[in-house]
Biotite code that builds the C-alpha atoms (Angstrom):
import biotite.structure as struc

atoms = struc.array([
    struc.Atom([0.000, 0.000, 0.000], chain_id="A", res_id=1, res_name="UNK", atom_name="CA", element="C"),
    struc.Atom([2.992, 2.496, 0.737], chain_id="A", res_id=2, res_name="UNK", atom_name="CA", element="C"),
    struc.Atom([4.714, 2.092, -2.811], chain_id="A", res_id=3, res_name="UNK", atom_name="CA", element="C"),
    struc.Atom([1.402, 3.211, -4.385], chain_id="A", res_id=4, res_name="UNK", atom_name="CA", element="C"),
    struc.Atom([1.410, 6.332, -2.006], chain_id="A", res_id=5, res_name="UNK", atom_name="CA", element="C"),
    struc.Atom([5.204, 7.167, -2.982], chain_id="A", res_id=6, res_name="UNK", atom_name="CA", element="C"),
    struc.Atom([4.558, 7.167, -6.649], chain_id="A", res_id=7, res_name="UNK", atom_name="CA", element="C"),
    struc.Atom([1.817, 9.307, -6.748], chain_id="A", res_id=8, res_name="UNK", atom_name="CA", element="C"),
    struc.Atom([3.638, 11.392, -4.089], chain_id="A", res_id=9, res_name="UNK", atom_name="CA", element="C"),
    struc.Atom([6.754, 11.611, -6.751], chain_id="A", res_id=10, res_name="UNK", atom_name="CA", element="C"),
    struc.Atom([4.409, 12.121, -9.707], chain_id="A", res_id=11, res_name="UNK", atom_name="CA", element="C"),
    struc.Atom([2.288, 14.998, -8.524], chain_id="A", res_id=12, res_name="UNK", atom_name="CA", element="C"),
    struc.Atom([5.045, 17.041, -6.189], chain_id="A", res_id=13, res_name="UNK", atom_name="CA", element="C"),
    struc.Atom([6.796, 18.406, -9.547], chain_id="A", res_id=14, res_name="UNK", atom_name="CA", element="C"),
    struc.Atom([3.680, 18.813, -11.230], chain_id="A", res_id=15, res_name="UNK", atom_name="CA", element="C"),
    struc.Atom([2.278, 21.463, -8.479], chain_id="A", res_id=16, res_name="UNK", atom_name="CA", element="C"),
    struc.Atom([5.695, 22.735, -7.937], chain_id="A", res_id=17, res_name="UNK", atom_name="CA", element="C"),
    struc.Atom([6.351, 23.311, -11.870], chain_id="A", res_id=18, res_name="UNK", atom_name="CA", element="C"),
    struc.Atom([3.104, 24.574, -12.502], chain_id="A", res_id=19, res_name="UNK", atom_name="CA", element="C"),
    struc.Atom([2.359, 26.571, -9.410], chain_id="A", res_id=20, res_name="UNK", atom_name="CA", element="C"),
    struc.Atom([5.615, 28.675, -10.036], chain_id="A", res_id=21, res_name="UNK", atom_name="CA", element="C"),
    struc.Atom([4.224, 29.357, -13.798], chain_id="A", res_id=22, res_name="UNK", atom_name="CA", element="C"),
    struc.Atom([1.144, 30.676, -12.943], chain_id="A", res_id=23, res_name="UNK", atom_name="CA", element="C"),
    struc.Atom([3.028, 32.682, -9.967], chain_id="A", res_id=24, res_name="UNK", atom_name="CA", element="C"),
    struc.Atom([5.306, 33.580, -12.374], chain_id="A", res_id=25, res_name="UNK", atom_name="CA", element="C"),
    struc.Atom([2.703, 34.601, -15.184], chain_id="A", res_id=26, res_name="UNK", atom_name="CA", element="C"),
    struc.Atom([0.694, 36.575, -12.809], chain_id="A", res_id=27, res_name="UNK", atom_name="CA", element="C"),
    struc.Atom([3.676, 38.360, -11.555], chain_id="A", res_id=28, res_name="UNK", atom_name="CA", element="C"),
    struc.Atom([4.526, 39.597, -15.013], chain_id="A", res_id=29, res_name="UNK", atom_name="CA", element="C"),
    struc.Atom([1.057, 40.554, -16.013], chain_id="A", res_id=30, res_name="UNK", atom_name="CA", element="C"),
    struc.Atom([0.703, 42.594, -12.958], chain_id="A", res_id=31, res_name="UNK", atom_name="CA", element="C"),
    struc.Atom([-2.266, 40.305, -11.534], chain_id="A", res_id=32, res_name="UNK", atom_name="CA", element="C"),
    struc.Atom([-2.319, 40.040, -7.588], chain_id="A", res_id=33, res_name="UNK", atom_name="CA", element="C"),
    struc.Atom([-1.559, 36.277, -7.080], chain_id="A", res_id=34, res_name="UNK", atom_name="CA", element="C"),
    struc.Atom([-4.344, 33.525, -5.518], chain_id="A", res_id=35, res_name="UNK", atom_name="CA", element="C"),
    struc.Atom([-3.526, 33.513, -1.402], chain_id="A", res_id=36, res_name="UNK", atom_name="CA", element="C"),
    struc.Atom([-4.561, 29.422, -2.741], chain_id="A", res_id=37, res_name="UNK", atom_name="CA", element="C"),
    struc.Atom([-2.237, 28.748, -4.886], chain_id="A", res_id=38, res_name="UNK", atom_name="CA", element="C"),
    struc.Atom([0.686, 30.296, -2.804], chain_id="A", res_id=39, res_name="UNK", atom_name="CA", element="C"),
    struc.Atom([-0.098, 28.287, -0.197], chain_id="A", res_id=40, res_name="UNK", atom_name="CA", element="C"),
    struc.Atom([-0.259, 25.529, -2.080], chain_id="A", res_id=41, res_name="UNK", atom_name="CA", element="C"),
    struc.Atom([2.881, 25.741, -3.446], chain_id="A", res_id=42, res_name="UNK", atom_name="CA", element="C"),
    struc.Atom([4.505, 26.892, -0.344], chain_id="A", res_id=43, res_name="UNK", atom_name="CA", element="C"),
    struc.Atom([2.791, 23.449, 1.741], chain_id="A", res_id=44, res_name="UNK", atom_name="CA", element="C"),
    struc.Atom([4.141, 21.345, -1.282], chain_id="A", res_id=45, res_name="UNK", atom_name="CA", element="C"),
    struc.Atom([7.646, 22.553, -0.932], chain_id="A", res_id=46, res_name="UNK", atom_name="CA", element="C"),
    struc.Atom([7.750, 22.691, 2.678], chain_id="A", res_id=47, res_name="UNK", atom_name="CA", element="C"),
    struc.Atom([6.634, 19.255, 2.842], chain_id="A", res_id=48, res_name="UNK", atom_name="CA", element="C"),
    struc.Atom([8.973, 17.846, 0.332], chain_id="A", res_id=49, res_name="UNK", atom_name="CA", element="C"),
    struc.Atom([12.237, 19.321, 1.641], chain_id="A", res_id=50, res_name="UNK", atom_name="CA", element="C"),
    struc.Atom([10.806, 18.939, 5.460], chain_id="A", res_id=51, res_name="UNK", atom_name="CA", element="C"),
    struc.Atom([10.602, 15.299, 4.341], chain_id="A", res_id=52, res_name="UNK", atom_name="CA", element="C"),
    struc.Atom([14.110, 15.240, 2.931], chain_id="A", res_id=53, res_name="UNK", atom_name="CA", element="C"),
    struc.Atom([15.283, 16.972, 5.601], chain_id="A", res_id=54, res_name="UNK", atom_name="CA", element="C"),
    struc.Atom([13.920, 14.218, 8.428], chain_id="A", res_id=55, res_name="UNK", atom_name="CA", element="C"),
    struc.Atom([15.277, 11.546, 5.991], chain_id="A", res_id=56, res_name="UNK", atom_name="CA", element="C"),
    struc.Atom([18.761, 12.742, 6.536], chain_id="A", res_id=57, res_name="UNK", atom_name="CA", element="C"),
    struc.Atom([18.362, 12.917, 10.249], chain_id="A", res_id=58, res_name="UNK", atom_name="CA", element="C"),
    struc.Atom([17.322, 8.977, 10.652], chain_id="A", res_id=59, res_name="UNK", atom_name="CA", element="C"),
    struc.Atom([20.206, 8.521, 8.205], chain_id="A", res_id=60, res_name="UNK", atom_name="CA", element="C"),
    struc.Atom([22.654, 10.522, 10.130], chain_id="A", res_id=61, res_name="UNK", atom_name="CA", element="C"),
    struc.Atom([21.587, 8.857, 13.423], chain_id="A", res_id=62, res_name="UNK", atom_name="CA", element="C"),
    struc.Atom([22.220, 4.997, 12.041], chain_id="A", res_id=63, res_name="UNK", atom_name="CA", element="C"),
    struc.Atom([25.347, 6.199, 10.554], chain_id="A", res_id=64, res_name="UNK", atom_name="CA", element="C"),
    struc.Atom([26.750, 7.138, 14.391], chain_id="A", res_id=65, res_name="UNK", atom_name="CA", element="C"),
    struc.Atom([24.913, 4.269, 15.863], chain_id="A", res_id=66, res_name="UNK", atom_name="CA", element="C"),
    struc.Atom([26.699, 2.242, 13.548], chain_id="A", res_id=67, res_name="UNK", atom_name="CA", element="C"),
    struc.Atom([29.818, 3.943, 14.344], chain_id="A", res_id=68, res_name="UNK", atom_name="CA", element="C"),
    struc.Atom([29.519, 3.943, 17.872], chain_id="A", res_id=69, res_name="UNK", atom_name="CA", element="C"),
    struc.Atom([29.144, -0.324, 17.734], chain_id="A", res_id=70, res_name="UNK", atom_name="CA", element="C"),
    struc.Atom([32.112, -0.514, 15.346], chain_id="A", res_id=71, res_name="UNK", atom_name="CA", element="C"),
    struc.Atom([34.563, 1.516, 17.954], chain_id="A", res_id=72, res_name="UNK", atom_name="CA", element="C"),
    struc.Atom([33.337, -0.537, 21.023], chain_id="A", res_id=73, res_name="UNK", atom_name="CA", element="C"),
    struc.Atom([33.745, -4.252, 18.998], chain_id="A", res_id=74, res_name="UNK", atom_name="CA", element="C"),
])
């Protein structure tokens, strides 16, 4: 059930991304007030991906020392 989650995860996080900073971008240029929506949803979708990325490295970084930390005391 996870892997199902993940790929639709990795298949729609560009999509807003790409396509939220178009229109931000478009209605920037034409001198349109941006959607308070749409910059939040962008904003949720990238804080959420790099938060993610971000607690990833953590759990990584811990097993790394654990793993350290058993090598030095064998």
């Amino acid at each position: 059930m996870k892997e199902p989650t993940e790929l639709i995860k990795a298949a729609v996080r560009p999509f807003i991304i790409v396509w939220g900073f178009i229109v931000y971008g478009v209605c920037v240029m034409s001198g349109v007030e941006v959607p308070p929506l749409l910059t939040g949803m962008v904003m949720a979708v990238i804080i959420e991906y790099f938060g993610e990325r971000a607690i990833l490295r953590l759990r990584e970084g811990r097993v790394e020392e654990k793993k350290e930390g058993t090598d030095e005391t064998a």
